[in-house]
N, C-alpha and C positions, 0 to 999 in steps of 0.2 A: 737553215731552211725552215719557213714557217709549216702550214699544213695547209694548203690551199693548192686549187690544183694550176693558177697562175705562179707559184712559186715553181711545180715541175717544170709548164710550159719554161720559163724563164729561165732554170737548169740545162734543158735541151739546145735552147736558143746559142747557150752560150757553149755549151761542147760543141756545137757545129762554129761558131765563130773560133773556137781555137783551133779546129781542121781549119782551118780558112786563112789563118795566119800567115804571111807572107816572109817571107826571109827567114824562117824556122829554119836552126839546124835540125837536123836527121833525128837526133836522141830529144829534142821537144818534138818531134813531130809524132814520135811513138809512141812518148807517153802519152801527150795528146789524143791518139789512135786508142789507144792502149783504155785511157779515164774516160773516151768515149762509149765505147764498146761497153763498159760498168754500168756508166749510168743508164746506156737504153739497156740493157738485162734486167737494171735496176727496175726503170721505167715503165716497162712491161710489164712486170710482175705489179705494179701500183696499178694501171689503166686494166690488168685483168681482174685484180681487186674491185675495182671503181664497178665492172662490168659487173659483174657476180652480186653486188650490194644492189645495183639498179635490178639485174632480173628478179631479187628477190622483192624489193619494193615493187614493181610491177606483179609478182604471184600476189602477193597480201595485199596489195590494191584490185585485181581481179577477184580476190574470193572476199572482197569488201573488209577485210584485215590491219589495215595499213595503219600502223601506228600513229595517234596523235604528233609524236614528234618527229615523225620522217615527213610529216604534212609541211604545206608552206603555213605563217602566221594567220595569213586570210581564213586558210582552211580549218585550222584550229580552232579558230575563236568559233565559227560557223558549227564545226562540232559539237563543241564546251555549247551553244547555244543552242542549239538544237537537243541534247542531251540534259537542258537546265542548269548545267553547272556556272556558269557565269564566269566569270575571268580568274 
């Protein structure tokens, strides 16, 4: 798994196609059930992460805070430019 949040997407995609599996016996079907159930607990705890790092970059973007490298590139240079530092 890389670190991208198209890598989870693409994790979840595919636990639900292995619930989906047709002709599974009984003991694929549970583990199946079973390495579902992991990865969204898994899941979860990443997208409650994700949440948590965006509300903070939203505080330190309202009280004017927000780190040069939580900026997009645009933004950046526009800073470093505004502040004279140059590239």
């Amino acid at each position: 798994m890389k670190n991208k949040l198209q890598d989870v997407r693409d994790h979840l995609v595919l636990a639900m196609e292995r619930l989906n599996e047709e002709g599974a016996d009984p003991t694929a079907v549970k583990a199946a059930v079973d390495r579902a159930k992991a990865v969204s607990t898994v899941a979860n705890s990443f997208i409650d992460s994700v949440k948590v790092e965006i509300d903070a970059i939203r505080v330190a973007s309202d009280c004017g805070m927000l780190p040069v490298s939580v900026a997009t590139p645009v933004l950046a240079e526009r800073k470093r430019d505004a502040l004279g530092m140059g590239k």
